[in-house]
TITORKE-259886 format. One record per atom (N, C-alpha, C): residue in three letters; y, x, z. Coordinates in steps of 0.2 Angstrom, whole numbers, plus 2048, in hexadecimal, padded with zeros to 3 digits. Atoms other than C-alpha are relative to their C-alpha. Layout:
alaYXZ ...
***
This chain:
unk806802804 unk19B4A828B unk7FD7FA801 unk8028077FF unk195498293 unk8037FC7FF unk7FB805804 unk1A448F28E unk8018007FB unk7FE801808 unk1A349327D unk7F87FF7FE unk808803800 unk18E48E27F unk8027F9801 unk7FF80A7FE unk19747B286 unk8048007FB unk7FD802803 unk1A147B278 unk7FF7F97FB unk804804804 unk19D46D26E unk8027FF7F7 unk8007FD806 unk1A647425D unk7F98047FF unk8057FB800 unk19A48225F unk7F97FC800 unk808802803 unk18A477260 unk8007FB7FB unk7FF802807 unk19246D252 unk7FD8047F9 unk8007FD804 unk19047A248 unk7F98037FE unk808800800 unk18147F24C unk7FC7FC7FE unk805805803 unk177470248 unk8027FE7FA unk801801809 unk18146E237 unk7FD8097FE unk8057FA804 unk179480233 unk7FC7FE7FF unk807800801 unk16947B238 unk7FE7FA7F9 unk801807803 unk16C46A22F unk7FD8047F8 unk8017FD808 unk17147521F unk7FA8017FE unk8067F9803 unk163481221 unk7F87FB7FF unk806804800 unk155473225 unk8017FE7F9 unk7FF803805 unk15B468218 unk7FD8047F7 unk8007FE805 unk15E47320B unk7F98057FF unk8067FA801 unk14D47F210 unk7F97FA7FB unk805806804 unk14346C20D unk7FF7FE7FB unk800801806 unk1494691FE unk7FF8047FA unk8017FA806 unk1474781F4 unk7F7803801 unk807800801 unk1334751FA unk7FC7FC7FA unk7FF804802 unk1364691ED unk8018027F8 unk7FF7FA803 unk1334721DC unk8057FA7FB unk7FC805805 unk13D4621D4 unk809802801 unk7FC7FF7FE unk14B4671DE unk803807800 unk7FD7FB800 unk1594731DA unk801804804 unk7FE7FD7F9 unk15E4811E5 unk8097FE800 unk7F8803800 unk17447A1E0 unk7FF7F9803 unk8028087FD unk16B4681E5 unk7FD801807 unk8028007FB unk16246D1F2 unk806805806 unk7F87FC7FB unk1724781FC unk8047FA7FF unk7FE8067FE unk17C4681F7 unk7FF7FB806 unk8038047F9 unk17245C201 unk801802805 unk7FF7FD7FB unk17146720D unk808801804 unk7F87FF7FE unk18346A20E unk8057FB801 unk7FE8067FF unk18745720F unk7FB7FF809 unk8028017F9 unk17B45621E unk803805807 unk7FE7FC7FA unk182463227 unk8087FD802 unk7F9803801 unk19545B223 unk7FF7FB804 unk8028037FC unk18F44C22B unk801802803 unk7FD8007FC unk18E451239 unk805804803 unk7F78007FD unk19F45923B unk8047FC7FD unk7FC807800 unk1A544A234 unk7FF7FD808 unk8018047FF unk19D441240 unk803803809 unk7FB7FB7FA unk1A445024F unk8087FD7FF unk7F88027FF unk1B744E247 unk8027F7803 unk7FD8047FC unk1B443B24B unk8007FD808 unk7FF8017F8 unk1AF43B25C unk805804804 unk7FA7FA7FE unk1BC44A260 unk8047FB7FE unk7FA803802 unk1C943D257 unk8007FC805 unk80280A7F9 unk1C142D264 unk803803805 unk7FF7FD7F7 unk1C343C274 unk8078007FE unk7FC8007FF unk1D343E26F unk8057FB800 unk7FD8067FF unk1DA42D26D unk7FF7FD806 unk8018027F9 unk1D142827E unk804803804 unk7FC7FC7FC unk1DA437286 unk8097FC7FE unk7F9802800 unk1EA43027F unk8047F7803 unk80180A7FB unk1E741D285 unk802802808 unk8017FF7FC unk1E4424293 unk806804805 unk7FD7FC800 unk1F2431294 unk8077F9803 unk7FB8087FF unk1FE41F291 unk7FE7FD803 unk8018067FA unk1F641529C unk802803808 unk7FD7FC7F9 unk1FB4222AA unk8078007FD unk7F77FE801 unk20D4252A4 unk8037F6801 unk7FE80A801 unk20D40F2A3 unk8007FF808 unk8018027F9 unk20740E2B6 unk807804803 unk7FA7FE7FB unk21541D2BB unk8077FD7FF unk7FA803803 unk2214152B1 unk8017F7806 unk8018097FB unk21D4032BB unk801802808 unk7FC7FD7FA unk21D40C2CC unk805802803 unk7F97FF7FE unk22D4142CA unk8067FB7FF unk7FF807800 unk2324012C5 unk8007FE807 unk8008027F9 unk22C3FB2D5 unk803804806 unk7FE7F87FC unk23340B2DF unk8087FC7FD unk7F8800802 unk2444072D6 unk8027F8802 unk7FF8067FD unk2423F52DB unk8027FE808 unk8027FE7F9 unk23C3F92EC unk808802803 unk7F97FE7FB unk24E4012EF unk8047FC7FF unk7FB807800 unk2583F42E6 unk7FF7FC804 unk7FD8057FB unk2543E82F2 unk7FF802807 unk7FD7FE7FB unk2543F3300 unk806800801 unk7FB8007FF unk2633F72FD unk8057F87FF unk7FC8067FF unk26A3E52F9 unk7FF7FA806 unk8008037FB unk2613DF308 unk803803805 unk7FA7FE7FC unk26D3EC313 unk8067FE7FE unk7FB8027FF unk27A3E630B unk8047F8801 unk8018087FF unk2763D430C unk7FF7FF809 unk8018017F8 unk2733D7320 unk808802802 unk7F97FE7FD unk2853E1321 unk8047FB7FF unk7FC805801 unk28F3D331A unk8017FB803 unk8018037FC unk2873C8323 unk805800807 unk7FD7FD7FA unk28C3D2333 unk8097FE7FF unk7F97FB801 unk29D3D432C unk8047F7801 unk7FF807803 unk29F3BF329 unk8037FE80A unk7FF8017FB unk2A23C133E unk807804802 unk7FB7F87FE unk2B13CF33E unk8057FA801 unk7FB803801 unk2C03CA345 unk8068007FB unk7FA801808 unk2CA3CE336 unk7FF7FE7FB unk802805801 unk2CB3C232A unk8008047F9 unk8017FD805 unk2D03D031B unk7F5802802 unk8077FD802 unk2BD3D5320 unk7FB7FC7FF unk802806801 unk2B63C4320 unk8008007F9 unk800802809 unk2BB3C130D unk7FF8057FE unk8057FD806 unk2B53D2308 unk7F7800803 unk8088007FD unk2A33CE312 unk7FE7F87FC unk7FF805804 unk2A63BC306 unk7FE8027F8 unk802800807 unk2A63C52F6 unk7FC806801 unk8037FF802 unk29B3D22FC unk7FA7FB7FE unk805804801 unk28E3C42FD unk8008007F8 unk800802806 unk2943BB2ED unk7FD8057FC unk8027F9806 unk2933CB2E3 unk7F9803800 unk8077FF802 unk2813CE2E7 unk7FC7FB800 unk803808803 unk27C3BB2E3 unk8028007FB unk7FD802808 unk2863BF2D2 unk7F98077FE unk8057FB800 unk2793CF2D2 unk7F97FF7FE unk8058027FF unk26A3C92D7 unk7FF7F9800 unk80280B801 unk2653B52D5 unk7FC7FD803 unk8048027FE unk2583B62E0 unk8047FF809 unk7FD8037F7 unk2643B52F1 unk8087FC7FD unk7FC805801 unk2723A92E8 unk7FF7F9805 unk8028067FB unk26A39A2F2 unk801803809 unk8007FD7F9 unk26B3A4301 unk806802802 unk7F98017FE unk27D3A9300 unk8047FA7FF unk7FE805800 unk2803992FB unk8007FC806 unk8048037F8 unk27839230C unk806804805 unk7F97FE7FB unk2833A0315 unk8087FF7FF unk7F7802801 unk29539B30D unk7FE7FA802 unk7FD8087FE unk292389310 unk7FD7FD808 unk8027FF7F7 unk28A38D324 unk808802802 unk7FD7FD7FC unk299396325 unk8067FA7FF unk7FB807800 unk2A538731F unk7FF7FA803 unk8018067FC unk29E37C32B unk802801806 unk7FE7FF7F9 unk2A438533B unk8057FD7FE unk7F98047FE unk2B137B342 unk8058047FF unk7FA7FC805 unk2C137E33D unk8067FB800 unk7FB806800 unk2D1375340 unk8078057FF unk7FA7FE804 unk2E4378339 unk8057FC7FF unk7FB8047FF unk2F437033E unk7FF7FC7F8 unk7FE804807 unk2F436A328 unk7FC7FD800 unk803805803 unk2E835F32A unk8007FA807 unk8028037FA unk2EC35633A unk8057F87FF unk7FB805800 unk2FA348332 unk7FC7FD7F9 unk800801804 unk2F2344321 unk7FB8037FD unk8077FA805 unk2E2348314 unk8058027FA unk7FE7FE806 unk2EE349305 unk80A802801 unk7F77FE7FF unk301353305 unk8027FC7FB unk7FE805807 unk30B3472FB unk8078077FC unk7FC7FC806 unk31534F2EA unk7FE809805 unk7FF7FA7FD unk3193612EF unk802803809 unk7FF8007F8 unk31A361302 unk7FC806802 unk8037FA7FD unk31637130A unk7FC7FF805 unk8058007FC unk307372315 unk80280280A unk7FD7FA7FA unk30A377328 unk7FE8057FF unk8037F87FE unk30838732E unk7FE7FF805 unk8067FE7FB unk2FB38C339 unk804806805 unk7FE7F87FE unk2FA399346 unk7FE8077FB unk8027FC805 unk2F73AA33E unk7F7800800 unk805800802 unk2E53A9341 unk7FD7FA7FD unk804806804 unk2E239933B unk8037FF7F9 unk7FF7FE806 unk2EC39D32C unk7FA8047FB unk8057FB804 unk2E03AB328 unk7F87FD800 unk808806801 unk2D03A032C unk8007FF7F9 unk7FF804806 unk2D739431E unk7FF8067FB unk8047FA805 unk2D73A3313 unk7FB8027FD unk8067FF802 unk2C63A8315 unk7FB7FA7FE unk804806801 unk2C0396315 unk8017FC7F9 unk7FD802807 unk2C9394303 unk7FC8047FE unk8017FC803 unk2C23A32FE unk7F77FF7FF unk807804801 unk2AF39C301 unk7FE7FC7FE unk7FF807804 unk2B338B2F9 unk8008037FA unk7FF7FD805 unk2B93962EB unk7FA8057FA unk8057FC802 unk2A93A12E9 unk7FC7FD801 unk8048057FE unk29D3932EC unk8007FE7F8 unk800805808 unk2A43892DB unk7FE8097FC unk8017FC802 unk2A339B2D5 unk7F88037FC unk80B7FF800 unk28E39F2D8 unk7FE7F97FC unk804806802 unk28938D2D2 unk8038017F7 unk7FE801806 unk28738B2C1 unk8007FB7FB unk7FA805806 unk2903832B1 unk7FA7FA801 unk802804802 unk28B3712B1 unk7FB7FF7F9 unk801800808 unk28837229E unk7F8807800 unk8047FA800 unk27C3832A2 unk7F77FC7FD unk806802801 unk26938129B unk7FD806805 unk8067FB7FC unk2593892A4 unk806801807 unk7FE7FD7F8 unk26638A2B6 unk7FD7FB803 unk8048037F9 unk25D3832C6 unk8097FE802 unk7FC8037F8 unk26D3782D2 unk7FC803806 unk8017FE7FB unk26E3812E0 unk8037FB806 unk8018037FA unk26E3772F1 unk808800804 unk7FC7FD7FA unk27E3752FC unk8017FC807 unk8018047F9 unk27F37030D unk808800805 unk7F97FF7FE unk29236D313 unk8017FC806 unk8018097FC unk28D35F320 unk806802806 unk7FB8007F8 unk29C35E32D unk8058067FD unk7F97F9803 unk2A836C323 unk8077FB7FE unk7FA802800 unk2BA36A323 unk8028057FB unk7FB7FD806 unk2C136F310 unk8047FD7FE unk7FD7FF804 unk2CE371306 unk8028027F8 unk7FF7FF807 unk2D236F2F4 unk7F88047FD unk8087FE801 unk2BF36F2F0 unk7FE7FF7FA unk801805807 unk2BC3702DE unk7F88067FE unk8047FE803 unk2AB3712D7 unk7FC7FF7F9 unk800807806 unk2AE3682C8 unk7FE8057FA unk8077FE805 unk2A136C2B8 unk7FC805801 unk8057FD7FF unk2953732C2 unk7FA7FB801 unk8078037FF unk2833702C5 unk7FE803808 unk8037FE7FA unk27D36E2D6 unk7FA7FC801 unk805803801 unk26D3692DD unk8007FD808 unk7FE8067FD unk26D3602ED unk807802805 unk7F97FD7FD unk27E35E2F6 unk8017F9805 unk7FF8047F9 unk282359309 unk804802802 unk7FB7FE7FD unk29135630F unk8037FA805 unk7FE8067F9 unk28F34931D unk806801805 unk7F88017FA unk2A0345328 unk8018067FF unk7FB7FA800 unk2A8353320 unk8077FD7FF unk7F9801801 unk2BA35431C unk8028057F9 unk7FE7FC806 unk2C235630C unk8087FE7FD unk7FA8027FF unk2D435930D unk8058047F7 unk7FC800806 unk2E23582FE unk7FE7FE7FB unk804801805 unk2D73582EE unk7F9803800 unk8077FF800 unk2C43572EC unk8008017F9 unk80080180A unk2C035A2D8 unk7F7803800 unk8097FE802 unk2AC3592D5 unk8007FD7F9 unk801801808 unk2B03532C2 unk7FC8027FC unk8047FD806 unk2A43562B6 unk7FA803802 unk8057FD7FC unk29835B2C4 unk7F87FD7FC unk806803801 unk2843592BF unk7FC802808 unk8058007FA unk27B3562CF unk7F8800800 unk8067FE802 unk2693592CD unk7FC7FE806 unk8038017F9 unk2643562E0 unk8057FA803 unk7FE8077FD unk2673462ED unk808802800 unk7FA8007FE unk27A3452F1 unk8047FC808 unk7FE8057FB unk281340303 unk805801805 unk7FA7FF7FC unk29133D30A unk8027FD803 unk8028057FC unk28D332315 unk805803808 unk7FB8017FA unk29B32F324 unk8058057FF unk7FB7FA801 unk2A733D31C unk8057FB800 unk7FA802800 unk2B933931F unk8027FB805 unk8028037FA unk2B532F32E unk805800808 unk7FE7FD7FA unk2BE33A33C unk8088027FE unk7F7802800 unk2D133C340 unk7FF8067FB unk8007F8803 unk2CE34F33D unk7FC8027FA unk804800804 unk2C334D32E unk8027FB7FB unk800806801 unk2C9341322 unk8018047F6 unk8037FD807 unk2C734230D unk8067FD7FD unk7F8800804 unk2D7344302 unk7FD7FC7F9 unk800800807 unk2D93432EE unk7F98017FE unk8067FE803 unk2C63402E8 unk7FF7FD7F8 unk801802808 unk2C23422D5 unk7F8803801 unk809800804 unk2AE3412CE unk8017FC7FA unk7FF805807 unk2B333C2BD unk7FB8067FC unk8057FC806 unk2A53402AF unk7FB804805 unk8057FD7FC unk2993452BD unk7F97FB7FF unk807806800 unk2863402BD unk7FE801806 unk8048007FC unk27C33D2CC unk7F87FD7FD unk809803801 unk26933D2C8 unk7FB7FF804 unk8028037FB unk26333A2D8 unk8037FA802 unk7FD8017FD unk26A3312E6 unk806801802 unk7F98007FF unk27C32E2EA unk8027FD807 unk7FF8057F7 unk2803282FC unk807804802 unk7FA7FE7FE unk2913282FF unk8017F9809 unk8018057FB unk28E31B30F unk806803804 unk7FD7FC7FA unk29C31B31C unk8048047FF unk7FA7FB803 unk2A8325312 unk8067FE800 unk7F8803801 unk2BB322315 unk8038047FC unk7FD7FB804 unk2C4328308 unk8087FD7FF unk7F77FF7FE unk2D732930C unk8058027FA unk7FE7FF803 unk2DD32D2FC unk7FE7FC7FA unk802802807 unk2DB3282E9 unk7F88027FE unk807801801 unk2C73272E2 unk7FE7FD7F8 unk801801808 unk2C232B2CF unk7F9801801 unk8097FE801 unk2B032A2CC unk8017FD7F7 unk7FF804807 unk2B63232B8 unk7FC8057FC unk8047FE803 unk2A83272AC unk7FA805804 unk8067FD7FD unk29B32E2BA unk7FC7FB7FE unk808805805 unk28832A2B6 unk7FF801808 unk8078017F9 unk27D3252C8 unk7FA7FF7FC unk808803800 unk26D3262C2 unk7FA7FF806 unk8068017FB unk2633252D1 unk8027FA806 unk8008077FC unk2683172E1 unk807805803 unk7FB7FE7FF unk2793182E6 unk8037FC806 unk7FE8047FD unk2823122F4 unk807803805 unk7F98027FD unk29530D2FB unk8007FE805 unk8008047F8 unk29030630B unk803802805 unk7FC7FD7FB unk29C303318 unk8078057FD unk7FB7FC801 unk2A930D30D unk8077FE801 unk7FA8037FD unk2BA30C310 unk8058047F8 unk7FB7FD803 unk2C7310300 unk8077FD801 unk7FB8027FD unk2D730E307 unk8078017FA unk7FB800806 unk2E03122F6 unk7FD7FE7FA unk803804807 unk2DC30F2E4 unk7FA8057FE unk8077FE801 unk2C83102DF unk8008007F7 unk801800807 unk2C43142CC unk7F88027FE unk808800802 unk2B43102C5 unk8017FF7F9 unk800802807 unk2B730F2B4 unk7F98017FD unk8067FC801 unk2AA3132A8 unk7FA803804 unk8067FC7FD unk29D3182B6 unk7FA7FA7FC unk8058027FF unk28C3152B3 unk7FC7FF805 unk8068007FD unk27E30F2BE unk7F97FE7FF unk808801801 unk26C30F2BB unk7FB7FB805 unk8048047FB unk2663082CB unk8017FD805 unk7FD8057FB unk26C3002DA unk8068027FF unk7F87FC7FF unk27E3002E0 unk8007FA807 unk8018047F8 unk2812FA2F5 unk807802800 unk7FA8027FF unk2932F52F6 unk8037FC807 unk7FF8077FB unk2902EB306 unk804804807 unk7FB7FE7FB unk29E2ED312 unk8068047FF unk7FB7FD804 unk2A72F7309 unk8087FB7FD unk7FA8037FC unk2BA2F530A unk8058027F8 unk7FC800807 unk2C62F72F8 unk8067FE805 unk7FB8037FD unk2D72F6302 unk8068047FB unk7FC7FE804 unk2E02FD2F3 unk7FD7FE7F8 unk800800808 unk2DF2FB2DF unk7F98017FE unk8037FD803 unk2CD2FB2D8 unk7FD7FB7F9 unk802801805 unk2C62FB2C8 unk7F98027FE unk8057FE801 unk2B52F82C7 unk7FC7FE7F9 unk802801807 unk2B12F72B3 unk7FB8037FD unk8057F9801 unk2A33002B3 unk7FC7FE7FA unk8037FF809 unk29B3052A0 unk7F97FB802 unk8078037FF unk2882FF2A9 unk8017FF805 unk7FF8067F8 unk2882F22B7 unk7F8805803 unk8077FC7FE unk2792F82C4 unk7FC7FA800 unk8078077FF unk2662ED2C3 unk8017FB805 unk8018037FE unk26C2E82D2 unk806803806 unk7FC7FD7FE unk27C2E82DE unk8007FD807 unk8018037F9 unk27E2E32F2 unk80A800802 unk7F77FF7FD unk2912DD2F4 unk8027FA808 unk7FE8047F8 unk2902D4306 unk803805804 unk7F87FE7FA unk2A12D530E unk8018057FC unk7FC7FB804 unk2A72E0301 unk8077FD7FF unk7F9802802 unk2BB2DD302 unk8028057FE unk7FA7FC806 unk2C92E12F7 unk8067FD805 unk7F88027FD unk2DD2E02FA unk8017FA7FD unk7FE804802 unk2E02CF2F5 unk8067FF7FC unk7FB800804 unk2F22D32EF unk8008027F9 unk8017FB802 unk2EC2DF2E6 unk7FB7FD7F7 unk804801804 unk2E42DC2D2 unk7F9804801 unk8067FB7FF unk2D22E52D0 unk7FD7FD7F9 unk805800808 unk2C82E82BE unk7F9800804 unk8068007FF unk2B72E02C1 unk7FC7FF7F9 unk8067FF803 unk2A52E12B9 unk7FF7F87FD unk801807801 unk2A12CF2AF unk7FD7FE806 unk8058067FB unk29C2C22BB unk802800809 unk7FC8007F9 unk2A42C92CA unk8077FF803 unk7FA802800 unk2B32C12D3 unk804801807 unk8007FF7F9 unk2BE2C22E2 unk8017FB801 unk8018067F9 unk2BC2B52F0 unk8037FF805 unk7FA8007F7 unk2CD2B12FD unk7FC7FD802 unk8028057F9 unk2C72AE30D unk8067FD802 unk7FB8047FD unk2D02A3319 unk802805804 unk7F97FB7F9 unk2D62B2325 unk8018047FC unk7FB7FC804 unk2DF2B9314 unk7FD8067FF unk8047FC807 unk2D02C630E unk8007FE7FC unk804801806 unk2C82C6300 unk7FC8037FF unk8047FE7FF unk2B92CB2FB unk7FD7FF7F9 unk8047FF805 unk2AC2CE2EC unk7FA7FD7FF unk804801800 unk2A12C52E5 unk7FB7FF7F9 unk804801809 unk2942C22D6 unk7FE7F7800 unk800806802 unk2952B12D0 unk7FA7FC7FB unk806802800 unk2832A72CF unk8018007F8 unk801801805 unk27C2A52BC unk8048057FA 
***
């Protein structure tokens, strides 16, 4: 009985009786007034207010339902967060396992602790830079290989030595992270991708190709880059520094192609011996680039390169074939003590010519006016 006294139909209803009955009792005081006119009226004002009931009932009912979704939107978000919450538990266990695993004496477990990484940087985009950082931590551990002890480049088809069996399976796994490296970085040509970072400083590769990718900054001081290097078509996005690579007996840089490559920073190749053949033909420098001290001991190709800003040539050694016809000269170039092979022709940039010395160098120079 007192829940159907709280009802608020029930006292709906009641106040449109009263309404009728007042209304309609008022008006029939009113001798102008019909008793079918005066029950009318009356009968509008009692409607009223269950009209004005059915819309506050329609309003409780719509805020009940707001209210209904705004709770199923929050458990909906939570169980989001919860289902987040495990996915990277769980890719942070198996990102610590692999890790672990990157130490196993077995080299088959090595290369599947290789691709588990990669596989949850192809996953997740938020630890790419970070396996990125672990494959090229781990290509910096020392590492040596009877095949690279005579030569940086095998000439024609020459078989490589054989190693012992461990250091055969090394080279494996160390292909196999060079391999999964160009893999994670993405397409040169890509829109909206961030260059990811690499850091190779002092690593000893083989057949390294990262060619039309996009990276962002890239170190690979006094490394070693044996047989062929291929960075063609690369867009570098961050500084570049290959500063004293190829330097060391056991370290020494083969076959390098950078053809149709841009540097948009920084290019510092200072100090660099390069032991084999060297295309850079149609590469763009835009930012300040430098040769110093380099040694190309075979034939140099600068075709078609561009340079935007500096170019430091000084000391640097041309002891084979170079063609330097570059598409845009740089604002400004530093060729002191820059020698060429005098027997030897060289494609140079208007205005510059070679200069015999008396103790049968020759040397580069830019000719006043």
């Amino acid at each position: 009985m007192k829940r159907l006294l709280r009802s608020p139909l029930l006292w709906t209803f009641v106040v449109s009786l009263v309404l009728l009955l007042a209304v309609g009792g008022w008006l029939l005081t009113d001798p102008a007034t019909s008793r079918s006119e005066a029950l009318k009226t009356g009968g509008i004002a009692g409607g009223a207010v269950v009209a004005l009931y059915a819309l506050w009932l329609n309003d409780r009912r719509r805020r009940v339902e707001e209210r209904r979704q705004e709770i199923e939107r929050q458990r909906q978000e939570l169980e989001l967060r919860r289902a987040d919450q495990d996915r990277d538990r769980i890719s942070d266990e198996r990102f610590a396992k692999a890790v672990e695993l990157l130490g196993h004496d077995a080299d088959q477990v090595r290369v599947g602790a290789l691709h588990a990484l990669a596989g949850l940087a192809r996953g997740r985009a938020i630890y790419t830079q970070t396996v990125l950082d672990i494959l090229c931590s781990y290509l910096r551990r020392p590492f040596k290989h009877p095949r690279y002890a005579d030569t940086a480049k095998l000439p024609g088809n020459t078989p490589p030595k054989e190693g012992e069996v461990a250091e055969d399976q090394e080279l494996q796994v160390r292909q196999t992270a060079q391999r999964l490296i160009g893999e994670l970085l993405p397409s040169a040509d890509s829109e909206g991708t961030r260059g990811y970072d690499l850091d190779l400083t002092g690593a000893v590769l083989e057949y390294l190709d990262l060619s039309d990718r996009k990276i962002g900054k890239l170190l690979l001081r006094y490394g070693g880059l044996y047989n062929s290097t291929n960075l063609s078509g690369c867009v570098f996005l961050g500084p570049v520094y290959l500063t004293g690579a190829g330097t060391k007996e056991d370290k020494r840089i083969g076959f390098f192609r950078c053809r149709g490559a841009k540097f948009t920073q920084r290019a510092w190749f200072s100090g660099v011996q390069f032991s084999e053949d060297v295309e850079f033909d149609g590469t763009v420098f835009a930012g300040e680039t430098s040769f110093k001290d380099s040694v190309f001991a075979k034939n140099a190709v600068f075709t078609e390169a561009e340079f935007a800003k500096t170019l430091d040539l000084r000391r640097a050694r041309f002891e084979g074939f170079s063609d330097l016809k570059f598409r845009k000269a740089p604002d400004s170039v530093s060729l002191y003590n820059t020698t060429v092979e005098p027997s030897r022709d060289h494609e140079l940039p208007a205005g510059w010519v070679v200069e015999n010395l008396p103790d049968g160098r020759a040397r580069l120079t830019v000719k006043d006016g």
